[in-house]
C-alpha positions as a Markdown table, in Angstrom:
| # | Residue | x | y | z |
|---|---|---|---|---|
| 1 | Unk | 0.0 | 0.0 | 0.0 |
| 2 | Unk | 1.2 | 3.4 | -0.8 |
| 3 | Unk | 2.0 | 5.9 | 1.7 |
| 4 | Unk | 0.8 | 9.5 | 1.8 |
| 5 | Unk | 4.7 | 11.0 | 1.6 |
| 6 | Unk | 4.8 | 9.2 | -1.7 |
| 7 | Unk | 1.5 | 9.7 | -2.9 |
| 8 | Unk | 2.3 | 13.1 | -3.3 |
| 9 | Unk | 5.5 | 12.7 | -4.2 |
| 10 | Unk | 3.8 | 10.9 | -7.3 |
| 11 | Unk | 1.1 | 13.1 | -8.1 |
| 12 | Unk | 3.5 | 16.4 | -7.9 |
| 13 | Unk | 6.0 | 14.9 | -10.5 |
| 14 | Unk | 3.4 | 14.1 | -12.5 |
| 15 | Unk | 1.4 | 17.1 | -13.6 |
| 16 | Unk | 0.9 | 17.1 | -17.6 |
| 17 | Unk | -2.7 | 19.0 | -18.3 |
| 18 | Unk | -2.4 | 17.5 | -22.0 |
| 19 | Unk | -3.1 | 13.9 | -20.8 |
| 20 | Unk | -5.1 | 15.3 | -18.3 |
| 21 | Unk | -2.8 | 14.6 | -14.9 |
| 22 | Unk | -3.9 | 17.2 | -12.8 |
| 23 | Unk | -4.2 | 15.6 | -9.5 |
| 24 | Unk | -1.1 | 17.0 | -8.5 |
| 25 | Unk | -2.0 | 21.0 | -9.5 |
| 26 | Unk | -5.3 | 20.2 | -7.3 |
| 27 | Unk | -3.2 | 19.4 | -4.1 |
| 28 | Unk | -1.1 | 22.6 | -4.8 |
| 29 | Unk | -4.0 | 24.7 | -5.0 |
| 30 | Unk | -5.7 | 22.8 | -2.1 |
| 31 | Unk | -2.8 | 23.8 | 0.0 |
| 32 | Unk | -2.1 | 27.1 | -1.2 |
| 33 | Unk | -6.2 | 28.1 | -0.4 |
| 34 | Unk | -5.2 | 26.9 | 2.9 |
| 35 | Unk | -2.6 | 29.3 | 3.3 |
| 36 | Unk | -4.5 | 31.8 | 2.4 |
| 37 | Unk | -7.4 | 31.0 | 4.7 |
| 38 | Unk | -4.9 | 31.0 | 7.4 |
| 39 | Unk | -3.1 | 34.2 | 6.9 |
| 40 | Unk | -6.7 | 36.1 | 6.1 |
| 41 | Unk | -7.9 | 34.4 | 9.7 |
| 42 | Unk | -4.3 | 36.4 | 11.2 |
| 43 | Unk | -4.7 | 39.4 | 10.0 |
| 44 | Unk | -8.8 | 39.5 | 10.3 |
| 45 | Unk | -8.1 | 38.6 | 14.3 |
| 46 | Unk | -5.2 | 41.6 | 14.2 |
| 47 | Unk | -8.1 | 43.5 | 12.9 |
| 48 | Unk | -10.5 | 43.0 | 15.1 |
| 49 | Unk | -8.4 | 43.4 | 18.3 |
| 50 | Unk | -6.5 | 46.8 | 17.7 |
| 51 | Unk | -10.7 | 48.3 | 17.7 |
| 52 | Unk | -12.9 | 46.2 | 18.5 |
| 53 | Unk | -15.8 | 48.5 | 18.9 |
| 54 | Unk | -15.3 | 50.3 | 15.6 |
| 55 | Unk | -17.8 | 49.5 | 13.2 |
| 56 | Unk | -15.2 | 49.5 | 10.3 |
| 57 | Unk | -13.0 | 46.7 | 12.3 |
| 58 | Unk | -15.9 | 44.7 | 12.7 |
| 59 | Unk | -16.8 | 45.2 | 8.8 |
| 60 | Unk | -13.2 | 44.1 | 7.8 |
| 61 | Unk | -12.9 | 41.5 | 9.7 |
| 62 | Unk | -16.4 | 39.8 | 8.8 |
| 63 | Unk | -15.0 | 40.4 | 5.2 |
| 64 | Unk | -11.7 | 39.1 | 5.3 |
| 65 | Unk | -12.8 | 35.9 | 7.4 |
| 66 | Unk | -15.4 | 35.3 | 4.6 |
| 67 | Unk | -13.2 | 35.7 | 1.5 |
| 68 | Unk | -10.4 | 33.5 | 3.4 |
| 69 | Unk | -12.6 | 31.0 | 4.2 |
| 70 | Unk | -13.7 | 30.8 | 0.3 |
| 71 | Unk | -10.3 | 30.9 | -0.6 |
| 72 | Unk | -10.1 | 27.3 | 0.6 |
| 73 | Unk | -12.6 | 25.8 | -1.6 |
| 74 | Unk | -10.9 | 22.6 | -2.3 |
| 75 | Unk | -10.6 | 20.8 | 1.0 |
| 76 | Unk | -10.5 | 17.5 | -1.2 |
| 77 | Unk | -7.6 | 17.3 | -2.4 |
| 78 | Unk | -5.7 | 18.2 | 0.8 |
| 79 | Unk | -5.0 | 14.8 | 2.1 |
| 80 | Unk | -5.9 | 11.2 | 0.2 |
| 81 | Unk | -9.2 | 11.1 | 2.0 |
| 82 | Unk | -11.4 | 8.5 | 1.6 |
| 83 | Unk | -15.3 | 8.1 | 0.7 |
| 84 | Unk | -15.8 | 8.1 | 4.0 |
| 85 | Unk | -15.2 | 11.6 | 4.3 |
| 86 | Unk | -17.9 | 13.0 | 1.7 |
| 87 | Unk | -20.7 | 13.8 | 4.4 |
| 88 | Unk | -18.2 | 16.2 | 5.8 |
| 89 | Unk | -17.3 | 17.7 | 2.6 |
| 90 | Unk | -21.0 | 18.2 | 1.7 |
| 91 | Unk | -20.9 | 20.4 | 5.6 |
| 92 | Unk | -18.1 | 22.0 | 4.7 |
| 93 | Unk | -19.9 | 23.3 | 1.3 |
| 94 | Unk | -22.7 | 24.5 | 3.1 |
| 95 | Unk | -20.7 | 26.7 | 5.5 |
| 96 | Unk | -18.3 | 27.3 | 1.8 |
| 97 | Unk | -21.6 | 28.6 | 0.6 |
| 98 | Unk | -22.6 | 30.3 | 3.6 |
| 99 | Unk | -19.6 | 32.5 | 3.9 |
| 100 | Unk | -20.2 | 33.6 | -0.4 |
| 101 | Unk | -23.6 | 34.3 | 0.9 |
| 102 | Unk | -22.5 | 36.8 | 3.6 |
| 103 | Unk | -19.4 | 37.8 | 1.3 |
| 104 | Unk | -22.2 | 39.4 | -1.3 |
| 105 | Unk | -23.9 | 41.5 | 1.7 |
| 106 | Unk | -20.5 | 42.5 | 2.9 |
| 107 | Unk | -19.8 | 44.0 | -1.0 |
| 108 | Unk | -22.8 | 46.1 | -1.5 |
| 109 | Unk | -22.9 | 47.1 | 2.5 |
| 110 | Unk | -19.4 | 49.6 | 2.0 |
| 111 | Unk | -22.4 | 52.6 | 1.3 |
| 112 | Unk | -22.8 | 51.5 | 4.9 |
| 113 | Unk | -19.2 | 53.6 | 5.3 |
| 114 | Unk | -18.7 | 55.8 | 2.4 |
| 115 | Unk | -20.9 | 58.5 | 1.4 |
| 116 | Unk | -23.2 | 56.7 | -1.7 |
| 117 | Unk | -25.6 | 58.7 | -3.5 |
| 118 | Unk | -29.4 | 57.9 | -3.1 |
| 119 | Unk | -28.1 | 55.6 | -0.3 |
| 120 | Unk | -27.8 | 57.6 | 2.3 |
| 121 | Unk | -30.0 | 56.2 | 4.9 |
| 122 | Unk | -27.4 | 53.4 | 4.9 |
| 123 | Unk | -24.7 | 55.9 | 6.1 |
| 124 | Unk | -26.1 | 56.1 | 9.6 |
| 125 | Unk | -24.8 | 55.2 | 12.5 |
| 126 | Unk | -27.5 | 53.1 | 13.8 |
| 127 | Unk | -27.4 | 50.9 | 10.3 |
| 128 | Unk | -23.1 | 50.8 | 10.9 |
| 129 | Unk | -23.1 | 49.4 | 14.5 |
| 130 | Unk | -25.2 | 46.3 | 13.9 |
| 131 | Unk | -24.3 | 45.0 | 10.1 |
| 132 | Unk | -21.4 | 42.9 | 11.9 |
| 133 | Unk | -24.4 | 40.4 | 13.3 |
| 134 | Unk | -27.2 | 41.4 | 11.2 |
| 135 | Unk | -25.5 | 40.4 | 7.6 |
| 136 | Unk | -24.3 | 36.8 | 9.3 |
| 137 | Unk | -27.8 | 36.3 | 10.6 |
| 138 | Unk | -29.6 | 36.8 | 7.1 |
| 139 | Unk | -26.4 | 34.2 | 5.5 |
| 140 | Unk | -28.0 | 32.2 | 8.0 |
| 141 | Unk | -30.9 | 32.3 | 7.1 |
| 142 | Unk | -30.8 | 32.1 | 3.3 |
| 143 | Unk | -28.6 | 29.3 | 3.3 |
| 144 | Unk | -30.3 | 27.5 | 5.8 |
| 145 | Unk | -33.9 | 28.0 | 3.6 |
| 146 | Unk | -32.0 | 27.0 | 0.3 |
| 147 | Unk | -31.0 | 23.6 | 2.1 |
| 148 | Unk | -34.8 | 22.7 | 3.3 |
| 149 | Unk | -36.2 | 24.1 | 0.1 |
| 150 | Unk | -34.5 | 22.0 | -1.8 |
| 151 | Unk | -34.4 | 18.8 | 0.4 |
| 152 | Unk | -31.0 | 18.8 | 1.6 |
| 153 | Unk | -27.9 | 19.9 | 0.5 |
| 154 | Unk | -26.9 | 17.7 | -2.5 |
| 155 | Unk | -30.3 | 19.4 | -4.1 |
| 156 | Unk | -29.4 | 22.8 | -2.9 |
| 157 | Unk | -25.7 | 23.0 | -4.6 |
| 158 | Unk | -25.6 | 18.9 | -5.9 |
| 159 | Unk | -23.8 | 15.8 | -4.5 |
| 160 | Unk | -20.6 | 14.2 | -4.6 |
| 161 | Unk | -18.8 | 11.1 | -6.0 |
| 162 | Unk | -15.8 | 9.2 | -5.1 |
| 163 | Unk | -14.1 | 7.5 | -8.0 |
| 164 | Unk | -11.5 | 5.6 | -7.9 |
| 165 | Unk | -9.1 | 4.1 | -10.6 |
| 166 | Unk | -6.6 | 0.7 | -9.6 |
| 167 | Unk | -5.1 | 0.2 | -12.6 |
| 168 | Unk | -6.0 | 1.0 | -16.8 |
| 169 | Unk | -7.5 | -2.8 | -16.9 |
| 170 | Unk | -9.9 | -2.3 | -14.6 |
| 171 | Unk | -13.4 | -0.1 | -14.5 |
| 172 | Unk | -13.2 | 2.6 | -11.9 |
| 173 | Unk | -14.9 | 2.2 | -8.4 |
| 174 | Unk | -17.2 | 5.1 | -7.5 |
| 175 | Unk | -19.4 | 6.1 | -4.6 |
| 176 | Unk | -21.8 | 9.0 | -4.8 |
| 177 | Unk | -23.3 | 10.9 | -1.5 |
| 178 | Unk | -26.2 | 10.7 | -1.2 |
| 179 | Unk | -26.6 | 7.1 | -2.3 |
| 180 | Unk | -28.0 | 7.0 | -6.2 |
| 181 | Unk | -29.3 | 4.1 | -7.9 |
| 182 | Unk | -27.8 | 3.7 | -11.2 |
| 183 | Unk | -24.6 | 3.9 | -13.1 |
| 184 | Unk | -22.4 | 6.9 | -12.8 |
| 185 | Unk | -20.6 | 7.1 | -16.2 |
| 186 | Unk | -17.1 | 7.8 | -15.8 |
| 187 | Unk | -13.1 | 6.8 | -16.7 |
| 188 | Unk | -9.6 | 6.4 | -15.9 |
| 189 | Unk | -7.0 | 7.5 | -17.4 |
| 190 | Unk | -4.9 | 5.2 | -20.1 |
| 191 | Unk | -1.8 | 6.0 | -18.1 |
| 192 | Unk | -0.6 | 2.7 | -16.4 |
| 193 | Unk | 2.8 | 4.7 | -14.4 |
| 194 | Unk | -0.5 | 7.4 | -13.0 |
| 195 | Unk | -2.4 | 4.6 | -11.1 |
| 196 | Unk | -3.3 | 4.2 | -8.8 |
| 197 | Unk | -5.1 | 7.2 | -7.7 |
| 198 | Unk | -8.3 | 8.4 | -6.8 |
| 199 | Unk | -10.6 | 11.9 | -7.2 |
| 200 | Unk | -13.7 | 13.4 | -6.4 |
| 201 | Unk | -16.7 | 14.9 | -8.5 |
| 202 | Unk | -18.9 | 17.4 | -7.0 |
| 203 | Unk | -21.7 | 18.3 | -8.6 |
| 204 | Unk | -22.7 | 21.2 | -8.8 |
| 205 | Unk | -26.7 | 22.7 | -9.7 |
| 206 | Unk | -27.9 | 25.9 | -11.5 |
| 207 | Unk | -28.6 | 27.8 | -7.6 |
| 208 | Unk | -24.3 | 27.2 | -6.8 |
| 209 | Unk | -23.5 | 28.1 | -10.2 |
| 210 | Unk | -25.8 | 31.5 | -9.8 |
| 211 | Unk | -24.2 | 32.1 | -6.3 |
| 212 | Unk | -20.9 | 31.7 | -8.0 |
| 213 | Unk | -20.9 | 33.9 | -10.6 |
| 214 | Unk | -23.3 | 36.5 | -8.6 |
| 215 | Unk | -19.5 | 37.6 | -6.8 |
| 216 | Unk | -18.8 | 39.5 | -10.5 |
| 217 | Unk | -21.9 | 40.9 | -10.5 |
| 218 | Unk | -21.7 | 41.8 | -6.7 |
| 219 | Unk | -18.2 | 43.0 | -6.7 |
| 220 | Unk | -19.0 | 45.3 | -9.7 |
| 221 | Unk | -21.9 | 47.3 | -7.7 |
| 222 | Unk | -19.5 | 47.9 | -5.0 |
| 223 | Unk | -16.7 | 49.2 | -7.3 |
| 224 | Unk | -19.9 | 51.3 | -8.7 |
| 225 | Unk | -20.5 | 52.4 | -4.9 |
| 226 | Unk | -16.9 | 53.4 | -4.5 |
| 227 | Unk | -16.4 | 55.3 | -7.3 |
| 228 | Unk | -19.8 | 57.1 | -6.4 |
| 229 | Unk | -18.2 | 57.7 | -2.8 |
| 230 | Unk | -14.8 | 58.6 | -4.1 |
| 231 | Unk | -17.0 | 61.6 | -6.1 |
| 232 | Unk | -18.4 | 62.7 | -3.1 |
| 233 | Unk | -15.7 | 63.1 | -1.4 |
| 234 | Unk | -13.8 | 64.9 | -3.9 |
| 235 | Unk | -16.7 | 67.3 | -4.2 |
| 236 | Unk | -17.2 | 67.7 | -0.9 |
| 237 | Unk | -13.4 | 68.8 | 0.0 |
| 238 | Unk | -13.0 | 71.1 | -3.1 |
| 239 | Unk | -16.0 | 73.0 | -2.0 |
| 240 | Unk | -14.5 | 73.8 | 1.3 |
């Protein structure tokens, strides 16, 4: 049986995205997103404890907690985990989710702290002192209704397979969560010296896809706001 030191030592030195080897870029970014997440987490707790009270230290460090935890959005390919592990994964893509959910609120909410045109009422005080638990709350919510809406969370943003390929002679071995009856089509590479090895598939439906995508849309109408704000600003100083 293969370790895990050569394992990766094996899928590293083997990276060719013409044959379609890419097991080995997946660990690198699945490690890389987890650096990331860990050095957002540091400087989101700096953040927070040089002002805790201020409204913009709370703001920043909802937002940088969120983007760093969806900079680790490939958990899988971390370790040679198992099948066993895919009702975790499907937790983890909830919370994934839940964080890209609260991430969209935290772009269009920076009216919240510069001066926005026709958005003023979101300028006050009142409105900047409780976004840090209000915004999490609604993520909450919405992700929690999109999960019972759609009878669980392989319907609300799709399930996952296991597949897993011995040697080129052989058909691969899957496992899908939830449990599906009927034959998943899929393949192995025709590369004896790559086996063995093993993947996973998640699925994905249109309502992750739109969530996805909505960050372009989402991170435009705050660069709108900011402009807008930058504006203000400059008009307010050259009429002093």
């Amino acid at each position: 049986m293969e370790n895990v030191g050569d394992f990766y030592v094996r899928m590293l030195t083997n990276i060719d995205l013409f044959r379609g080897e890419t097991i080995g870029l997946s660990i690198i970014f699945a490690w890389l997103g987890l650096f990331t997440m860990i050095y957002l987490f540091i400087l989101a707790s700096l953040i927070l404890r040089a002002r805790s009270s201020a409204a913009e230290n709370r703001f920043m460090f909802m937002l940088l907690v969120a983007e760093g935890f969806k900079a680790s959005f490939d958990w899988k390919f971390l370790y040679p985990f198992g099948p066993e592990m895919m009702p975790i994964f499907q937790y983890v893509r909830v919370v994934w989710y839940f964080f890209l959910i609260l991430s969209l609120f935290l772009y269009v909410s920076v009216c919240a702290f510069y001066p926005v045109r026709f958005l003023g009422f979101m300028h006050r005080a009142k409105v900047r002192n409780n976004i840090y638990w209000i915004l999490p709350l609604l993520s909450l919510f919405i992700v929690s209704w999109m999960v019972m809406y759609n009878n669980g969370i392989a319907g609300a943003f799709g399930g996952m397979y296991y597949v897993k390929c011995l040697t080129v002679s052989q058909q691969p071995i899957y496992e899908s969560y939830p449990i599906i009856d009927g034959i998943y089509e899929t393949s192995c590479f025709n590369i004896p010296e790559y086996h063995p090895y093993a993947y996973f598939i998640a699925e994905s439906t249109p309502l992750g896809v739109l969530l996805v995508w909505s960050q372009v849309i989402f991170s435009f109408i705050s660069l709108i706001f900011m402009r807008s704000a930058q504006k203000i600003l400059e008009s307010s100083v050259s009429n002093l």
